[in-house]
Short mmCIF file of the C-alpha atoms (twelve columns), coordinates in Angstrom:
data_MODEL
# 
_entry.id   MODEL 
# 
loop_
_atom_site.group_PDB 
_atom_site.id 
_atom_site.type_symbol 
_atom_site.label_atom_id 
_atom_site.label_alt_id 
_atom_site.label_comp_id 
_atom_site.label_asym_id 
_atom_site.label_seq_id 
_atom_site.Cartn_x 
_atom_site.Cartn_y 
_atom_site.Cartn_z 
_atom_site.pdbx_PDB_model_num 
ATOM 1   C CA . UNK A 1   20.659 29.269  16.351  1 
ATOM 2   C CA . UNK A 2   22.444 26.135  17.963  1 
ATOM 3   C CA . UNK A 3   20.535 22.877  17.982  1 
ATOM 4   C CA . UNK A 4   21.335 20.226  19.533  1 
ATOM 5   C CA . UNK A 5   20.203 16.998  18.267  1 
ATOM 6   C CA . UNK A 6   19.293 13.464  19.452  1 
ATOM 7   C CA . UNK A 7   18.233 10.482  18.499  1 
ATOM 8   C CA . UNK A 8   17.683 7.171   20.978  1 
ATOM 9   C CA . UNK A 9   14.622 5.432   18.549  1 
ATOM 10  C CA . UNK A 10  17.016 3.277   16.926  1 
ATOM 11  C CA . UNK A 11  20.388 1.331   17.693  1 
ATOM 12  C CA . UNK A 12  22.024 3.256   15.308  1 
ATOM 13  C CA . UNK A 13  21.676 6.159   17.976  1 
ATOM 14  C CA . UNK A 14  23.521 9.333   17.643  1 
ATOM 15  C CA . UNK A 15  23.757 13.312  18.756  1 
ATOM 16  C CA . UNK A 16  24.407 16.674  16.805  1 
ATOM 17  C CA . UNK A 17  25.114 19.946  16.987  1 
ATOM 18  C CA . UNK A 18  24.051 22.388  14.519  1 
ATOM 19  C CA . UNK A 19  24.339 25.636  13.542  1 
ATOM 20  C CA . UNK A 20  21.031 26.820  11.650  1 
ATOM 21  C CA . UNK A 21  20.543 23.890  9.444   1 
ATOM 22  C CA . UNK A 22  24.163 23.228  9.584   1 
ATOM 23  C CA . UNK A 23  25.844 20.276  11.354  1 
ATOM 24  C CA . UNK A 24  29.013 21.261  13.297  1 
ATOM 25  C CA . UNK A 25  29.696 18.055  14.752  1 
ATOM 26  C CA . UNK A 26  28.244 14.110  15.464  1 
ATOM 27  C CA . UNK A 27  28.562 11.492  17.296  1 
ATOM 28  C CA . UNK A 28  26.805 8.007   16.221  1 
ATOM 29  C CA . UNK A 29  27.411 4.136   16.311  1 
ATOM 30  C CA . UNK A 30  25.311 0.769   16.094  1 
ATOM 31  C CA . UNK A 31  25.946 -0.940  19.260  1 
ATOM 32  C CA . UNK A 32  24.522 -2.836  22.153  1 
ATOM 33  C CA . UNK A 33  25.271 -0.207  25.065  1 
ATOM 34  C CA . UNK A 34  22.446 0.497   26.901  1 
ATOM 35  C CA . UNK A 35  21.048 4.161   26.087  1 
ATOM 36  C CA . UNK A 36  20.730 4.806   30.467  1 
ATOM 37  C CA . UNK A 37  24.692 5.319   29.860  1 
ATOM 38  C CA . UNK A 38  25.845 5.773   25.739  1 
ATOM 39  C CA . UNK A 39  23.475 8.535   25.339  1 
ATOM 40  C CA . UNK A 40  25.542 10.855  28.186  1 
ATOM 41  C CA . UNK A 41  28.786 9.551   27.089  1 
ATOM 42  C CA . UNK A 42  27.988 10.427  23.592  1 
ATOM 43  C CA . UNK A 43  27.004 14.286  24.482  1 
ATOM 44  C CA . UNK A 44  30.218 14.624  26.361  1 
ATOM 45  C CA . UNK A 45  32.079 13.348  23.500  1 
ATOM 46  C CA . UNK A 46  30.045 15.917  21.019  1 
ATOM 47  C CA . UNK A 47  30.202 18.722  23.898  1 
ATOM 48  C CA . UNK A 48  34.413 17.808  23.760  1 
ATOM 49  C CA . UNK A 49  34.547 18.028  19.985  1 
ATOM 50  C CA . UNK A 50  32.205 20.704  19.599  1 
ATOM 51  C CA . UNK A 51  33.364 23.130  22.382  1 
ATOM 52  C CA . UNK A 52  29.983 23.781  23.543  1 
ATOM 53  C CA . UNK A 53  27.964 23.821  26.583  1 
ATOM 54  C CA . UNK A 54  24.380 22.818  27.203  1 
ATOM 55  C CA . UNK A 55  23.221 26.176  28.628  1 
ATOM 56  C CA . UNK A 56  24.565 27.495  24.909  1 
ATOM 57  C CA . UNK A 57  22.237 25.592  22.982  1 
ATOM 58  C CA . UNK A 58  18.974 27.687  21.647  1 
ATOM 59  C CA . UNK A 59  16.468 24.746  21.069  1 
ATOM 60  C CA . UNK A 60  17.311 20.951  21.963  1 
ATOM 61  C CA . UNK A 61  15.790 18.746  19.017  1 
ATOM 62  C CA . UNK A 62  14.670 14.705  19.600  1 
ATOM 63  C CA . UNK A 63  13.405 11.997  17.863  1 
ATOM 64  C CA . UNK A 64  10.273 11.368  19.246  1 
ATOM 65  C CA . UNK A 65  9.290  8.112   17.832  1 
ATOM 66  C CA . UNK A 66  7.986  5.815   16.405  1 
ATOM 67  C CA . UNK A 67  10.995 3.089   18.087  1 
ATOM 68  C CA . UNK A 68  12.532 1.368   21.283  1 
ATOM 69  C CA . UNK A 69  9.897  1.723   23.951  1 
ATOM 70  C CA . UNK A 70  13.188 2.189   26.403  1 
ATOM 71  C CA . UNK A 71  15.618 4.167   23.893  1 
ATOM 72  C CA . UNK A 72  12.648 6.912   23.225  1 
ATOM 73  C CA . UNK A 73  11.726 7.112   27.311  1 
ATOM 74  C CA . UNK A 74  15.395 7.750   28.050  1 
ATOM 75  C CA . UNK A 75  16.348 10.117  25.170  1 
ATOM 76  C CA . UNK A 76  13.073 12.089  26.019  1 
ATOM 77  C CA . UNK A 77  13.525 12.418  29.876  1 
ATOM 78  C CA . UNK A 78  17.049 13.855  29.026  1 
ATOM 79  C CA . UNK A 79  15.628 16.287  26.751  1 
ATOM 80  C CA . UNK A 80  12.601 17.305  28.974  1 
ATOM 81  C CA . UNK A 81  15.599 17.854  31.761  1 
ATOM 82  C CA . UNK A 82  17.943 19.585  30.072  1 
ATOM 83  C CA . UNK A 83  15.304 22.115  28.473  1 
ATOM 84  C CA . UNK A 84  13.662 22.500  32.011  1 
ATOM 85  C CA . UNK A 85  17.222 23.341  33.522  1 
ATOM 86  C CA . UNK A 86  17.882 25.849  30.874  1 
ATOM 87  C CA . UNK A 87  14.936 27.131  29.917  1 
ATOM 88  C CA . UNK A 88  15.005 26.180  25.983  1 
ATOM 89  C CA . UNK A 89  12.206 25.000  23.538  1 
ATOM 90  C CA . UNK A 90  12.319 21.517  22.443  1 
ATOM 91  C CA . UNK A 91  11.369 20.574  18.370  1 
ATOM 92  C CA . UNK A 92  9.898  16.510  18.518  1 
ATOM 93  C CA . UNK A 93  10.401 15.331  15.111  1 
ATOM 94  C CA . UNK A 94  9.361  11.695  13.881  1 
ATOM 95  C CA . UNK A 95  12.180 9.423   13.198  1 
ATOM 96  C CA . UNK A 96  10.074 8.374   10.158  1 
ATOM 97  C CA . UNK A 97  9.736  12.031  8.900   1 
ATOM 98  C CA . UNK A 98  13.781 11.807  9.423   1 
ATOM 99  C CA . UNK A 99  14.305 9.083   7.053   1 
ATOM 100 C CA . UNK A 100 11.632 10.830  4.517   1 
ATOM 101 C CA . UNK A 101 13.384 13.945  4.527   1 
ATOM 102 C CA . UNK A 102 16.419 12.380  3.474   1 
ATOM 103 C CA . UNK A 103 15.293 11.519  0.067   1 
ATOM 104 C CA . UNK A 104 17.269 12.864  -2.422  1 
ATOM 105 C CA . UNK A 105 14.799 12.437  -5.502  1 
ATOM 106 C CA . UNK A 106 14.670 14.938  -8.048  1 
ATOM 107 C CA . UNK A 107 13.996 14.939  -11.830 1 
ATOM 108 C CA . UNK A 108 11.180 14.547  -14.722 1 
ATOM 109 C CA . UNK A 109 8.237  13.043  -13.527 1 
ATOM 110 C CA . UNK A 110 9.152  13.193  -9.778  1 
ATOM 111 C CA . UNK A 111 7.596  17.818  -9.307  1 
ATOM 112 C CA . UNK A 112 7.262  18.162  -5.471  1 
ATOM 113 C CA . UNK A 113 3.636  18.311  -5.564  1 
ATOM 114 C CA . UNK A 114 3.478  14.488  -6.661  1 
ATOM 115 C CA . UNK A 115 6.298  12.843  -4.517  1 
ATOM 116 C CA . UNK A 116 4.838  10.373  -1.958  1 
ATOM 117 C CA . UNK A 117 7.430  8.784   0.507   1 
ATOM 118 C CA . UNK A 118 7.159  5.845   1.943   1 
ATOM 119 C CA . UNK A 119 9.912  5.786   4.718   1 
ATOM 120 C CA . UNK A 120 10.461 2.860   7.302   1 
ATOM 121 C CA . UNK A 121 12.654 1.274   9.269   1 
ATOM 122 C CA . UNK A 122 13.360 -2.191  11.645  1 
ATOM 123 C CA . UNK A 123 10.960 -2.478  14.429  1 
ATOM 124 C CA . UNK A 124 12.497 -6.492  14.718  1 
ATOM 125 C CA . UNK A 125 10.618 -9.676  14.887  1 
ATOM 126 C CA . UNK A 126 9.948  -9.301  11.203  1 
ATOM 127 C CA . UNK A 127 7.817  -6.055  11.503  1 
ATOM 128 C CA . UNK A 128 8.581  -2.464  10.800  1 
ATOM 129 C CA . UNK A 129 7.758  0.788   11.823  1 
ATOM 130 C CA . UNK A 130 6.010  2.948   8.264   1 
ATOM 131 C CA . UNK A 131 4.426  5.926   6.800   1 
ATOM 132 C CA . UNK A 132 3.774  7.795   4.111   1 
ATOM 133 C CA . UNK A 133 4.542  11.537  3.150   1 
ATOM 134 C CA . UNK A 134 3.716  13.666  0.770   1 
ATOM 135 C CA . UNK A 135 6.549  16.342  -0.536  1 
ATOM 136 C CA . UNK A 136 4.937  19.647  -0.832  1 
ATOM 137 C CA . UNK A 137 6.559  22.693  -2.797  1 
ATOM 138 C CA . UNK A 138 9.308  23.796  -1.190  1 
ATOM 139 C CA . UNK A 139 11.698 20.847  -1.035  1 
ATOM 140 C CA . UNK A 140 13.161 18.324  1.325   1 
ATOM 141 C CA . UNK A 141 11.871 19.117  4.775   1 
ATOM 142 C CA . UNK A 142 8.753  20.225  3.203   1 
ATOM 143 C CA . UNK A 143 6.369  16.920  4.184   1 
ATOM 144 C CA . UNK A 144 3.241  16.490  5.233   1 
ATOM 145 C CA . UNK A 145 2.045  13.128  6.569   1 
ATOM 146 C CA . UNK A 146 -0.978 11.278  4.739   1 
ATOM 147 C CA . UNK A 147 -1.211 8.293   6.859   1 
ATOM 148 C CA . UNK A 148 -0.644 7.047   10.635  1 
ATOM 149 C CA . UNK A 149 2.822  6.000   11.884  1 
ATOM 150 C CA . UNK A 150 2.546  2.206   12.292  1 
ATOM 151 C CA . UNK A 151 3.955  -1.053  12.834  1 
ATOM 152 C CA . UNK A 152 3.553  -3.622  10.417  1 
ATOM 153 C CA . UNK A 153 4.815  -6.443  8.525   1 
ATOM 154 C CA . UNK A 154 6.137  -6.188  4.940   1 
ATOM 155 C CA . UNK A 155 3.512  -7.576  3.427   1 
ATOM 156 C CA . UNK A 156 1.259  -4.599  5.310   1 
ATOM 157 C CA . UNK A 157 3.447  -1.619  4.307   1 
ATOM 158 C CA . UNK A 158 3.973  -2.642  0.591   1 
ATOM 159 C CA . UNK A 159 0.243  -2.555  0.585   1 
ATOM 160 C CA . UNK A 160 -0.504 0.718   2.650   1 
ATOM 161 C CA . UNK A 161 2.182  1.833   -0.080  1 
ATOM 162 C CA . UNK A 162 0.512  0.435   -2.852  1 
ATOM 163 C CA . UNK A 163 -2.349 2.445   -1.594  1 
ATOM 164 C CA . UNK A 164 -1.384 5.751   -2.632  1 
ATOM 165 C CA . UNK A 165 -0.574 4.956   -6.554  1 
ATOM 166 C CA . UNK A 166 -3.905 7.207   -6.985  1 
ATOM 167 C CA . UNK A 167 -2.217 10.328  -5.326  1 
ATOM 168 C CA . UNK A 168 1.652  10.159  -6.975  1 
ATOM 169 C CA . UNK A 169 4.510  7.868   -7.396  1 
ATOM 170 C CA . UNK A 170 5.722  6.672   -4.527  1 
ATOM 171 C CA . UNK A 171 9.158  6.046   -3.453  1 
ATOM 172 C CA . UNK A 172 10.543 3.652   -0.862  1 
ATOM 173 C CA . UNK A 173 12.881 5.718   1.551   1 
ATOM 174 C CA . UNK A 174 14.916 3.659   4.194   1 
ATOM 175 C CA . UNK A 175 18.077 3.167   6.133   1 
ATOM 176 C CA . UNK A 176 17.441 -0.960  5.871   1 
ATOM 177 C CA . UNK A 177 16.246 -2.278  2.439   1 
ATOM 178 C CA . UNK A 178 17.069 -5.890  3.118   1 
ATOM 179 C CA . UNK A 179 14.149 -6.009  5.151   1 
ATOM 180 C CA . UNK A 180 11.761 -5.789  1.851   1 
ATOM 181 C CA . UNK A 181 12.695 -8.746  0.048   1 
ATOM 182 C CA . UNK A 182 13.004 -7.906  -3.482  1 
ATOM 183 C CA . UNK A 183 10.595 -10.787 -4.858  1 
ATOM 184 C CA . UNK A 184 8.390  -9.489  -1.940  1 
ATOM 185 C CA . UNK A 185 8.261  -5.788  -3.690  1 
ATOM 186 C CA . UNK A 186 8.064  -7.039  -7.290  1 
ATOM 187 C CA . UNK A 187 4.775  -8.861  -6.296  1 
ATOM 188 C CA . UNK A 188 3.373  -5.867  -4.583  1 
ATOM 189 C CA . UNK A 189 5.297  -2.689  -6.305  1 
ATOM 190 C CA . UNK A 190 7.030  -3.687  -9.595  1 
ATOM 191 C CA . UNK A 191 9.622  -1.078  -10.494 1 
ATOM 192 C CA . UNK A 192 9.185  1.059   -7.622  1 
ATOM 193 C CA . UNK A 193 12.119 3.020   -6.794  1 
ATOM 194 C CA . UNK A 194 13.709 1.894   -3.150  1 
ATOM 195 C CA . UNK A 195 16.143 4.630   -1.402  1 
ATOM 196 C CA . UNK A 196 18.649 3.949   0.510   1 
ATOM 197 C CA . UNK A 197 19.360 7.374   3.168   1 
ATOM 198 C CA . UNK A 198 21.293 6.958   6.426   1 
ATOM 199 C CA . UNK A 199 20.801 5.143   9.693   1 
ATOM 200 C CA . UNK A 200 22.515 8.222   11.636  1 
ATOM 201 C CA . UNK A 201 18.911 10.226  12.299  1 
ATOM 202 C CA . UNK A 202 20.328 13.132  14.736  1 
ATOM 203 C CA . UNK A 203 21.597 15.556  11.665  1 
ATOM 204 C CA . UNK A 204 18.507 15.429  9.840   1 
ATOM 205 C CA . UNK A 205 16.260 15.507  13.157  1 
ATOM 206 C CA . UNK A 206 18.241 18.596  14.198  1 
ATOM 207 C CA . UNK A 207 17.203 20.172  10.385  1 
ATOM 208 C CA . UNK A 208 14.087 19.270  10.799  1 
ATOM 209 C CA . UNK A 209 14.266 21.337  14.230  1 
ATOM 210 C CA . UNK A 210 15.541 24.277  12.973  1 
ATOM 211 C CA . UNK A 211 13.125 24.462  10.379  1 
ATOM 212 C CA . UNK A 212 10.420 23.536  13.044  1 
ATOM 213 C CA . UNK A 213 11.810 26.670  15.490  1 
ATOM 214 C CA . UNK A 214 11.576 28.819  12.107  1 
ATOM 215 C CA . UNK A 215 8.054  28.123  11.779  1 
ATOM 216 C CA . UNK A 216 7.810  28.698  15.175  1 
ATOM 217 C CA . UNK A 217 6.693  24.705  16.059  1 
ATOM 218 C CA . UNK A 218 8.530  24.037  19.324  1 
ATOM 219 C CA . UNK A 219 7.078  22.462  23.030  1 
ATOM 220 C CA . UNK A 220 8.568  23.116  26.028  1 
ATOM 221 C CA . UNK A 221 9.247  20.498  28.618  1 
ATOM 222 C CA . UNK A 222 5.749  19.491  29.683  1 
ATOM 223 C CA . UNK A 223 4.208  19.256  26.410  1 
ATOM 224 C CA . UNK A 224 6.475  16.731  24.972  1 
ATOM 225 C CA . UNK A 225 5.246  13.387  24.645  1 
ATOM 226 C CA . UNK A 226 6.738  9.995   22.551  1 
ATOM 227 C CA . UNK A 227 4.859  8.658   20.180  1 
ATOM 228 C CA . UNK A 228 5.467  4.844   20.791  1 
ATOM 229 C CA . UNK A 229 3.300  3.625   17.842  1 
ATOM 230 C CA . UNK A 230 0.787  0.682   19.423  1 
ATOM 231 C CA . UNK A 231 2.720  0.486   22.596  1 
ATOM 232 C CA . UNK A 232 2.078  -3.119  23.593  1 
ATOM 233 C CA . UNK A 233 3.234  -4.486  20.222  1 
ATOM 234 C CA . UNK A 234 6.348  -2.164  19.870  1 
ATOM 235 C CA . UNK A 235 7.436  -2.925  23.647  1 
ATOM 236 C CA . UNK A 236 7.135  -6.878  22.565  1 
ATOM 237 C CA . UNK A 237 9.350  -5.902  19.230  1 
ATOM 238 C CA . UNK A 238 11.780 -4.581  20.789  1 
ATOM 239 C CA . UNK A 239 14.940 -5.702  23.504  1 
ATOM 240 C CA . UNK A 240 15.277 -3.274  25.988  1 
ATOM 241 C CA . UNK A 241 18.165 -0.560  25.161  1 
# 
């Protein structure tokens, strides 16, 4: 099965192809090009390296949100066309989920059935776009969200994190750790366990679409919607991409 991946919710933006669960090639940078244009240069950079062509691709995988009110609306719209010209299913994965499903925690006292993630990222002027997962049996892409994608300040997600103590240990998943000052988290969360995964979302959103088409978990053009988290206040976070 070739997927090919994309995210635009971030500026760290990138594409990938995969084969399965396996990325064959990617293409990602942190820069201030505007999406309307990087996001097509980038997939004919990845369709050059990768020797592919759109029509070849089985399901076309996209971060849906939470992020950039502009970056989602573009990367989606591409998507939706592309899987309307060719006639292919479309996986919409949370970048959030994308971050969580990069955690890499393993070991006594952290079984599957009790890790809670906490993954979030930059929304800008001080706030941040959070979650939190549970891991169920079955490992990494295995997660199940127990509360609403949101945008908040620090202060807000260390306590919705602090929340769930009662249901597991929870760890702290994110691309950007700087933004939770450290005095910040030992006020809130002493000793919780902060991991750092990477900003480049498209490989892991392209896993997380592969193991969405297994399950059989795929929209087609019409159906797919972003999920722009409290629209007013993420359009005010955010410079236009």
């Amino acid at each position: 099965m070739l997927i090919l991946a994309i995210d635009t919710s971030t500026r760290t933006g990138s594409a990938a192809l995969l084969r399965d669960g396996v990325v064959l090639a990617e293409v990602s940078g942190k820069e201030e090009t505007p999406y309307s244009s990087r996001l097509f240069r980038d997939v004919e950079t990845l369709k050059l390296n990768a020797k592919f062509s759109l029509d070849q691709v089985d399901v076309f995988a996209v971060a849906s949100g939470p992020g950039s009110f502009t970056g989602l609306r573009i990367g989606l719209t591409a998507v939706k066309a592309w899987a309307e010209i060719h006639g292919k299913p479309i996986a919409a994965i949370s970048g959030l989920e994308a971050i969580a499903a990069q955690s890499q925690l393993t070991g006594p006292g952290h079984s599957e059935e009790d890790q809670i993630l906490a993954p979030f990222f930059d929304a800008r002027r001080g706030q941040l776009f959070g979650s939190l997962y549970r891991r169920s049996a079955g490992g990494g892409a295995c997660l199940k969200p127990i509360s609403e994608e949101s945008i908040v300040t620090p202060e807000e997600f260390l306590e919705l994190v602090k929340g769930s103590l009662a249901s597991g240990r929870p760890t702290i998943v994110t691309p950007v750790p700087e933004l939770l000052p450290s005095e910040l988290v030992e006020k809130f969360l002493p000793g919780v366990r902060i991991e750092l995964v990477s900003a480049v979302l498209a490989p892991t959103v392209g896993r997380l679409g592969f193991e969405r088409a297994m399950r059989g978990d795929l929209l087609d053009a019409l159906r797919l919607d972003a999920n722009y988290v409290r629209r007013s206040d993420a359009e005010a976070a955010w410079s236009d991409r």
